[in-house]
C-alpha positions as a Markdown table, in Angstrom:
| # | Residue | x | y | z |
|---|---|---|---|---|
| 1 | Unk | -20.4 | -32.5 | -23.9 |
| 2 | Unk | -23.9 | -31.8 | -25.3 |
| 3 | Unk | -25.3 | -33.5 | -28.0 |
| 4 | Unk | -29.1 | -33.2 | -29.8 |
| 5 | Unk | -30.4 | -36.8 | -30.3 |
| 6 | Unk | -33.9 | -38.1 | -31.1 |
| 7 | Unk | -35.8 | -41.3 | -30.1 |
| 8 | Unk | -39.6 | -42.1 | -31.0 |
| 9 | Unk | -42.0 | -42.7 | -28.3 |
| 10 | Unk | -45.5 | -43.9 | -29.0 |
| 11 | Unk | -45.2 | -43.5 | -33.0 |
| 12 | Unk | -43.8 | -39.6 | -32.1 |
| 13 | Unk | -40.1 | -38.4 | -32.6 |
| 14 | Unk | -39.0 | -36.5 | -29.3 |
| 15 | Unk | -36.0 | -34.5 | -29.1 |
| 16 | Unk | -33.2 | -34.6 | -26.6 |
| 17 | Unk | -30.3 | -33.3 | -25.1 |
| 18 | Unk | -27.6 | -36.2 | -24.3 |
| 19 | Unk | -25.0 | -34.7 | -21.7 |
| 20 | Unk | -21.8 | -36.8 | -21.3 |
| 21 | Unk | -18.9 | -36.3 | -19.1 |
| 22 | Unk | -15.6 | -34.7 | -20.2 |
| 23 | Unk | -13.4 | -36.9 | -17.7 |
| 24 | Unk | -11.3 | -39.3 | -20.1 |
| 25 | Unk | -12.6 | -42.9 | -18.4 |
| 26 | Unk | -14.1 | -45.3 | -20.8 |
| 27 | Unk | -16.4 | -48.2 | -20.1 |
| 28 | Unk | -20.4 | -47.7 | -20.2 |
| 29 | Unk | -21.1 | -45.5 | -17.4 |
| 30 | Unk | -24.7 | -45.5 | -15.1 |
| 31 | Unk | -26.8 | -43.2 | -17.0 |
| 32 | Unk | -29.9 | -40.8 | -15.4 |
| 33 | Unk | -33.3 | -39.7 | -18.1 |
| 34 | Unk | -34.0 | -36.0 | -16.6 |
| 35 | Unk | -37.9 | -35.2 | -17.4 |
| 36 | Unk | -39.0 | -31.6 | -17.1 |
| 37 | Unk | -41.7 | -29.8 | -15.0 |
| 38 | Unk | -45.4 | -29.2 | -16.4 |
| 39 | Unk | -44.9 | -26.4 | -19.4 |
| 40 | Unk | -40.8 | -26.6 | -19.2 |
| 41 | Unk | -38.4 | -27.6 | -22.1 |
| 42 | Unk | -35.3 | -29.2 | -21.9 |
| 43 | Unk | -33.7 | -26.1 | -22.0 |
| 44 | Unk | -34.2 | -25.1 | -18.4 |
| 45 | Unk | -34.4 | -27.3 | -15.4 |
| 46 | Unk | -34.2 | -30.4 | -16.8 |
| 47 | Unk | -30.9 | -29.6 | -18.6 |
| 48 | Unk | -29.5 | -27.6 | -15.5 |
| 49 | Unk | -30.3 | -30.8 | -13.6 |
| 50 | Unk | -28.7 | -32.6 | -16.3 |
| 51 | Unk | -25.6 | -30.8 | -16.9 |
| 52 | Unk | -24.6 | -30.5 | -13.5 |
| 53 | Unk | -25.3 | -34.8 | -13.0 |
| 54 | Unk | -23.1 | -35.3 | -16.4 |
| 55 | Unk | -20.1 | -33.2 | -14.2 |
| 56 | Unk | -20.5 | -35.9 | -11.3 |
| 57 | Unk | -19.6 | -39.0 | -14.1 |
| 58 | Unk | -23.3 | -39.8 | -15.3 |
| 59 | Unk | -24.6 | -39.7 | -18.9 |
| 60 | Unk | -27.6 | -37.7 | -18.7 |
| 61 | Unk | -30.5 | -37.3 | -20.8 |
| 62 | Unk | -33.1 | -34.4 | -20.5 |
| 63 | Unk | -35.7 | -34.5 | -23.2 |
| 64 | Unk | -39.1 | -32.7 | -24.4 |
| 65 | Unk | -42.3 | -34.6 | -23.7 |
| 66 | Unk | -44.4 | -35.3 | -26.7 |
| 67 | Unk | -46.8 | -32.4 | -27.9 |
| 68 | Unk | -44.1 | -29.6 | -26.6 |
| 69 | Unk | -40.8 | -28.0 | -26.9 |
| 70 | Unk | -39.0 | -29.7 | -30.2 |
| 71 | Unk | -40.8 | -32.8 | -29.5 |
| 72 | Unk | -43.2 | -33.9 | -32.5 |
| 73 | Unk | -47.1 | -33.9 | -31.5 |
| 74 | Unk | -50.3 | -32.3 | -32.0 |
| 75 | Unk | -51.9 | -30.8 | -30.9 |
| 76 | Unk | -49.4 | -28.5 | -29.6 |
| 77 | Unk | -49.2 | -27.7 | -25.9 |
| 78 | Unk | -50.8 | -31.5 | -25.4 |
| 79 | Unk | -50.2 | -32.2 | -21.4 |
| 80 | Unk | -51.2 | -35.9 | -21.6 |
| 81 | Unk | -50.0 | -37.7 | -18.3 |
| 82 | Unk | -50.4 | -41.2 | -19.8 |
| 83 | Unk | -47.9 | -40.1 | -22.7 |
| 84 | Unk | -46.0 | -38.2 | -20.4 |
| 85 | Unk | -45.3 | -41.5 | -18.6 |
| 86 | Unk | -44.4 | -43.4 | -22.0 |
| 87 | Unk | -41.9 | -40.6 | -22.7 |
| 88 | Unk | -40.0 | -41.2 | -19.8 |
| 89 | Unk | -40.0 | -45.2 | -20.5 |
| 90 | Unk | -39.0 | -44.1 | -23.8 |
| 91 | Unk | -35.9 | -42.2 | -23.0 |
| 92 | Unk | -35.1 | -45.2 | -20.4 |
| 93 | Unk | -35.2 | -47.7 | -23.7 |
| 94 | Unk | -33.4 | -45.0 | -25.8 |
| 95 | Unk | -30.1 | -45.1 | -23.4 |
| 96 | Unk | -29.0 | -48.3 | -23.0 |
| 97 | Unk | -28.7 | -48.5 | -27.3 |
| 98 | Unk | -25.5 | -46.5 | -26.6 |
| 99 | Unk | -22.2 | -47.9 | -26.0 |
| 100 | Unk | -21.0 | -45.1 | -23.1 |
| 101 | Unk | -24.3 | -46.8 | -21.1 |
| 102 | Unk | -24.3 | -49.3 | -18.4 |
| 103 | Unk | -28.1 | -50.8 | -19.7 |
| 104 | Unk | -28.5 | -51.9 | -15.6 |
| 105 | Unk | -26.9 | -49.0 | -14.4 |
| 106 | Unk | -30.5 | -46.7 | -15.6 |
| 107 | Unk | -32.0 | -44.0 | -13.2 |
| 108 | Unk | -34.8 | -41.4 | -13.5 |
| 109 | Unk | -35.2 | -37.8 | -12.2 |
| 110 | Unk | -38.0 | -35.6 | -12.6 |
| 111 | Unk | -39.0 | -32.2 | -11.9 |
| 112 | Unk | -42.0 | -30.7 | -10.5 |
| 113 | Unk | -44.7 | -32.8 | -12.4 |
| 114 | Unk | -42.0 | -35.0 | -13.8 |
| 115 | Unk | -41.5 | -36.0 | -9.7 |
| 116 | Unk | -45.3 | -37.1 | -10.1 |
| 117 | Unk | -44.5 | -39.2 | -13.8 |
| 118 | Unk | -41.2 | -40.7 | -12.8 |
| 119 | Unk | -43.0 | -42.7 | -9.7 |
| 120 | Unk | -45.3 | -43.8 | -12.1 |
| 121 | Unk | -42.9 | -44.8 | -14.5 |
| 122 | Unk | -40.7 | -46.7 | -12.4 |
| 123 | Unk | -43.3 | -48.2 | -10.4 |
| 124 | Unk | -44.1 | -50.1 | -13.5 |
| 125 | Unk | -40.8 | -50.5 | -15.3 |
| 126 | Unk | -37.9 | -52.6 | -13.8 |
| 127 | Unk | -35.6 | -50.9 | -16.0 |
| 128 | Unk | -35.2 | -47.9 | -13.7 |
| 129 | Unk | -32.8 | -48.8 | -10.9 |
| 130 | Unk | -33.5 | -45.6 | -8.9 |
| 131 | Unk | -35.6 | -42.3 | -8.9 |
| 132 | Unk | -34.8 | -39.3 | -7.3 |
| 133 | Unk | -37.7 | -36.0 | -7.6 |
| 134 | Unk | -37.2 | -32.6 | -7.0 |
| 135 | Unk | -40.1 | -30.2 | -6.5 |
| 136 | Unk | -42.4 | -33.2 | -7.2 |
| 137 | Unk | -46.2 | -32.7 | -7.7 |
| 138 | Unk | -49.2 | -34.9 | -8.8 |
| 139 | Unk | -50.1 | -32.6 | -11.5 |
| 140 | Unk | -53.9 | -33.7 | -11.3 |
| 141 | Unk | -54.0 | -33.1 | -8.0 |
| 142 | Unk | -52.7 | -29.8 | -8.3 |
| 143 | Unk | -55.6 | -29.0 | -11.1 |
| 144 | Unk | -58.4 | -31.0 | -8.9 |
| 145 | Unk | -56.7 | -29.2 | -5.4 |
| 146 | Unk | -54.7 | -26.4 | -6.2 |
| 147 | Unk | -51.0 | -26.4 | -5.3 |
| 148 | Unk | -51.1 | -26.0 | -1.6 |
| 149 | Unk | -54.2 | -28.5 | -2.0 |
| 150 | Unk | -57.4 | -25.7 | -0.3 |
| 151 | Unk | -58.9 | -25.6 | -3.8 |
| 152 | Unk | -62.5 | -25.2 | -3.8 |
| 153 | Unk | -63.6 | -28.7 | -5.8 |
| 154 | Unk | -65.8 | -26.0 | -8.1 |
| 155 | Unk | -63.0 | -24.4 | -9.4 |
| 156 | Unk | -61.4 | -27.7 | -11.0 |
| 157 | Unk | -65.4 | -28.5 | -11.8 |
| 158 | Unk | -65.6 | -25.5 | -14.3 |
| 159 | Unk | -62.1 | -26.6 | -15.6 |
| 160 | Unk | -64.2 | -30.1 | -16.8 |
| 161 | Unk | -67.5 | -28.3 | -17.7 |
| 162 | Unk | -64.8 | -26.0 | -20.1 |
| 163 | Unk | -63.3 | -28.8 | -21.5 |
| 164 | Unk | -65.9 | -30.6 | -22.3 |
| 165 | Unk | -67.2 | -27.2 | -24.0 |
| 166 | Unk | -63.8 | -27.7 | -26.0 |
| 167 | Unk | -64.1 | -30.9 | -27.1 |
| 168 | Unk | -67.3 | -29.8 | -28.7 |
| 169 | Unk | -66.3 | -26.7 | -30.5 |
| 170 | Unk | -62.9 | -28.9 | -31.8 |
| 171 | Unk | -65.3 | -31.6 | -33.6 |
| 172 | Unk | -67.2 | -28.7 | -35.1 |
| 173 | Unk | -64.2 | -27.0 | -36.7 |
| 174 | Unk | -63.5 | -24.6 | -34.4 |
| 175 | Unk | -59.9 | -25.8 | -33.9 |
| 176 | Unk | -57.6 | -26.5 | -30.9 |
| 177 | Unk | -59.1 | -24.8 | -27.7 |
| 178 | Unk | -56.2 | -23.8 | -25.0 |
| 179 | Unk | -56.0 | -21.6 | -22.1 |
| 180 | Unk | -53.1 | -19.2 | -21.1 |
| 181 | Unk | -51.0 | -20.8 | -18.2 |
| 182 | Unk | -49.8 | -17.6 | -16.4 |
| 183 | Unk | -51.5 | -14.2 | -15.7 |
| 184 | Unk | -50.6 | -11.0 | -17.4 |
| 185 | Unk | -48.9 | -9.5 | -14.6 |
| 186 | Unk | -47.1 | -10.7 | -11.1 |
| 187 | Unk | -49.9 | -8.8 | -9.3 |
| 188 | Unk | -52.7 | -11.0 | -11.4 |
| 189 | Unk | -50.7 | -14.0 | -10.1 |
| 190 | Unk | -50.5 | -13.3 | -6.3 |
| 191 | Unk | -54.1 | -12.8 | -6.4 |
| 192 | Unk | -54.9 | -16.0 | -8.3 |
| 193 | Unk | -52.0 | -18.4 | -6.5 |
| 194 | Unk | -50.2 | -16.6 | -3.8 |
| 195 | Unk | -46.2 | -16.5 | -3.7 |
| 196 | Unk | -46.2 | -20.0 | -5.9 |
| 197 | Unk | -47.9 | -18.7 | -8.8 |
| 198 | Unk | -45.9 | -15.6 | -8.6 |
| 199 | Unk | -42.3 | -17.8 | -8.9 |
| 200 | Unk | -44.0 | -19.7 | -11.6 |
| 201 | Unk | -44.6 | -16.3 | -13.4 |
| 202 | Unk | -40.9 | -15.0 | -12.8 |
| 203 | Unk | -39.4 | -18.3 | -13.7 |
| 204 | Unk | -41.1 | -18.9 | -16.8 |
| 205 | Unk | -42.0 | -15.2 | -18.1 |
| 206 | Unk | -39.3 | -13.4 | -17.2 |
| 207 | Unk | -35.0 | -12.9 | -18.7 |
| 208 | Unk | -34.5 | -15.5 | -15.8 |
| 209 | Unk | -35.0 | -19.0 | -17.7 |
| 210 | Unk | -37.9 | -18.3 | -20.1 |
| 211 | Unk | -37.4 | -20.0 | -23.5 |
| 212 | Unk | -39.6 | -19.3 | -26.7 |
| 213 | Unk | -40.6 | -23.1 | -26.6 |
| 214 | Unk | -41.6 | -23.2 | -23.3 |
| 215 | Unk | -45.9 | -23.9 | -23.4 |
| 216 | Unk | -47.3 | -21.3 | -22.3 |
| 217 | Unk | -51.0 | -22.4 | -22.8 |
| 218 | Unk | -52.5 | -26.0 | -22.1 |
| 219 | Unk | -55.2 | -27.3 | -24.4 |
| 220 | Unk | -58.4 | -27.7 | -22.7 |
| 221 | Unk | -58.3 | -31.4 | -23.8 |
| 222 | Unk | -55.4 | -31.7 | -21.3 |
| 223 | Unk | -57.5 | -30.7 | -18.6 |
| 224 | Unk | -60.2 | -33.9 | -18.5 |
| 225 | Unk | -57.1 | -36.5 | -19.5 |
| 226 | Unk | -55.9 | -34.8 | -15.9 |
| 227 | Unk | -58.6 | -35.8 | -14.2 |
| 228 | Unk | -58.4 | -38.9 | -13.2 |
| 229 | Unk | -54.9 | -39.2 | -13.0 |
| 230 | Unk | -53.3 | -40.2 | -9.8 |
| 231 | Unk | -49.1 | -40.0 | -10.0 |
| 232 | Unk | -48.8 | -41.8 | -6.4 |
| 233 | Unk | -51.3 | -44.9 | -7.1 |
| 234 | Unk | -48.7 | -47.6 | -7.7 |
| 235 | Unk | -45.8 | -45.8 | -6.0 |
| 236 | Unk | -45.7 | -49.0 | -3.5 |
| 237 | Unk | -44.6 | -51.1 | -6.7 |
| 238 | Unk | -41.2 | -49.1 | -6.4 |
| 239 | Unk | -40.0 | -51.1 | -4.0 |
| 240 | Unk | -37.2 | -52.6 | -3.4 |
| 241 | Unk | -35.4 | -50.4 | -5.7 |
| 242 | Unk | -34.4 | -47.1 | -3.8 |
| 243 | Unk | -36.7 | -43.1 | -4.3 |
| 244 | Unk | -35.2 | -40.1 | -3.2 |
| 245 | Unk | -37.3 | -37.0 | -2.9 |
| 246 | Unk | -36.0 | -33.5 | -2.4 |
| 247 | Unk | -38.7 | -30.7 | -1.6 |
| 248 | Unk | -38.2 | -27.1 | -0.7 |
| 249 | Unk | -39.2 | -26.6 | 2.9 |
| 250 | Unk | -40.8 | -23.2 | 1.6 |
| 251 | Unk | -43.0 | -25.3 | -1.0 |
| 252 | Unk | -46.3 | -24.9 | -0.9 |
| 253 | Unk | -46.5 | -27.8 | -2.9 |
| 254 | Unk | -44.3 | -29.8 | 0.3 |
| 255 | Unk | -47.4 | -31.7 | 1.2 |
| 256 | Unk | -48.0 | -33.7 | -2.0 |
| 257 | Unk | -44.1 | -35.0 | -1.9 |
| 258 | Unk | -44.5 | -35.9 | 1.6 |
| 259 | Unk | -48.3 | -37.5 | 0.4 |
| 260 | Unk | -45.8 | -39.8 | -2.3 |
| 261 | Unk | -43.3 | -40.8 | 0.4 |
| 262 | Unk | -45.9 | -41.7 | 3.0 |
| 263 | Unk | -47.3 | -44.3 | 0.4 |
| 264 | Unk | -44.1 | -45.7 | -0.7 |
| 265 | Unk | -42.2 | -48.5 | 1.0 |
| 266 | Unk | -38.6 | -48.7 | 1.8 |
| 267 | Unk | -35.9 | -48.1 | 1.2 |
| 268 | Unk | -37.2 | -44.2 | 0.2 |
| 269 | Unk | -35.4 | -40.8 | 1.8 |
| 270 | Unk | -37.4 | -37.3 | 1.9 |
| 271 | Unk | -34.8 | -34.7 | 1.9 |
| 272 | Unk | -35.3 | -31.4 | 2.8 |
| 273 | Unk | -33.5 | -28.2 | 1.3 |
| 274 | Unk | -33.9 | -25.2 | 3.7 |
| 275 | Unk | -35.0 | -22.0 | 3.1 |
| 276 | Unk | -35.9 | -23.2 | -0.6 |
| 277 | Unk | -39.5 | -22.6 | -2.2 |
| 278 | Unk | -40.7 | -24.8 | -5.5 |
| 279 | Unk | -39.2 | -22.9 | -8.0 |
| 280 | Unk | -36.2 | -22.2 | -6.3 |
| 281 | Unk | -35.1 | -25.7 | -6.7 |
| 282 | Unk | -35.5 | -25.0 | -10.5 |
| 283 | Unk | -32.4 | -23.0 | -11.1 |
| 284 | Unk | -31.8 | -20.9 | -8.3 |
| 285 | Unk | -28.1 | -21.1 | -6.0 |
| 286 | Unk | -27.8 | -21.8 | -2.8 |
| 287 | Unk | -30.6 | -24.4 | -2.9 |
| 288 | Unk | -29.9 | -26.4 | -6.2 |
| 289 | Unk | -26.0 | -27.0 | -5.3 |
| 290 | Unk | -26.8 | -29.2 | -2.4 |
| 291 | Unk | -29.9 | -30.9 | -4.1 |
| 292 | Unk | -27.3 | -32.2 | -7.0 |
| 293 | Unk | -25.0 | -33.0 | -4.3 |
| 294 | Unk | -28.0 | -35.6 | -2.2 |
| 295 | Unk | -28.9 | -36.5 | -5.9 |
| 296 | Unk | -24.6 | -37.6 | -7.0 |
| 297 | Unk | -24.7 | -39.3 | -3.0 |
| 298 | Unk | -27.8 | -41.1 | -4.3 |
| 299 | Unk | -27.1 | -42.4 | -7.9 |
| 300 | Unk | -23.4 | -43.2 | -7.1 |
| 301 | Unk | -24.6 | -45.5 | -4.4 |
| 302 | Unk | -27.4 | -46.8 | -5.9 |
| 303 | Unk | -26.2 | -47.4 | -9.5 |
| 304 | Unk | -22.7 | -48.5 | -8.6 |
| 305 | Unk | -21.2 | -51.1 | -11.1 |
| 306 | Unk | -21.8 | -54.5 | -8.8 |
| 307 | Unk | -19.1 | -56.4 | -10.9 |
């Protein structure tokens, strides 16, 4: 069963979806916050992710960050990693005010850039028992080295120069300066990014999962809070409680998972999902069957009731 809820985080009202399981058993159950990729809504991945956990006994909660989707915020299309991370913390201290939730039974799950803000979430909140990434990135990085990380440091150097052109023309009335995530076309984005930026196009412009709330333009403001940003600083501080990290062994974006694991201690799994790119893992069958199937394996173990 879905249901729309809303918790504040930071002074701003975020909006969620709450998925709980149809199964009959009482008692508070373990319950997993779902955070969404860079420019996604609840809508999509997240709530796929979600749904499908909520069918394996969890209560599940995907939610828009702050500045996006339903959530409140401005401006709008605001990709603030700090907030992005109080979000998440926010969700964690939203859950456990509901009966059907075990308050020490908590885990986290993100997506894409969520993977990069649920390490640093956990890594400073006890709360969070486990935390399992799919697809995950360090969104700065990704600015600062491009996705498959071969960026030439001048490109993300005219990306600061820009914003800081932005923040100027803001204070003199101008208004809110973005810039268009995608290309026009699928041919504009295998020139620009290769295969990656093409899947990004088709996922999020296309009949297959785009959704009229779904950003499709960053302010330029979000650019220099990016910048020094680092999602796998602290991911050490995770330990002893457990990380699970599926990647897409077609990901170009592979390295910067395998980056996070090599910095974390145990205990910490990378798990691989043949044959499965980055986006595949957003939506697309075979590949996100047996991801939700590691990720059940994972929370069931490591959120079991201990009484």
């Amino acid at each position: 069963m879905r249901t729309d809820v809303t918790f504040p985080s930071a002074g701003l009202k975020l909006a969620g979806h709450l998925y709980t399981p149809d199964d009959g058993a009482v008692g508070p159950r373990p319950a997993i916050v779902v955070s969404h990729p860079g420019s996604g809504v609840k809508e999509q991945a997240a709530g796929l992710y979600a749904l499908r956990l909520a069918e394996q006994g969890f209560v599940t909660l995907a939610f828009d960050a702050a500045h996006q989707g339903e959530s409140e915020g401005e401006p709008r299309g605001l990709e603030d990693p700090a907030h992005r991370v109080e979000d998440i913390k926010a969700a964690v201290s939203f859950l456990p005010t509901r009966d059907d939730v075990d308050a020490d039974r908590v885990g986290a799950l993100g997506i894409c850039a969520s993977g990069g803000y649920v390490l640093s979430a956990t890594a400073s909140d006890h709360r969070i028992k486990a935390v399992g990434t799919v697809s995950a990135v360090d969104i700065a990085r990704q600015f600062r080295d491009g996705a498959d990380g071969a960026q030439d440091p001048a490109v993300f150097q005219g990306m600061l120069a820009a914003a800081a052109a932005a923040r100027t023309a803001e204070a003199r009335g101008e208004g809110v300066q973005t810039f268009p995530l995608f290309p026009d076309t699928a041919e504009q984005a295998r020139a620009l990014g290769g295969r990656h930026a093409v899947e990004g196009c088709e996922y999020y412009c296309s009949d297959r999962a785009q959704h009229p709330r779904s950003a499709k333009s960053f302010t330029w403001s979000s650019v220099d809070r990016m910048a020094f940003f680092d999602a796998f600083r602290f991911v050490h501080l995770i330990a002893p409680r457990p990380i699970l990290m599926i990647v897409g062994r077609e990901a170009v974006t592979s390295w910067m998972s395998v980056e996070a694991f090599q910095n974390a201690r145990a205990p910490k799994e990378l798990h691989w999902i043949d044959g499965a790119s980055h986006v595949d893992l957003y939506d697309k069958e075979p590949h996100v069957g047996p991801a939700v199937e590691k990720l059940t394996d994972f929370f069931r173990a490591q959120l079991a009731d201990t009484e």
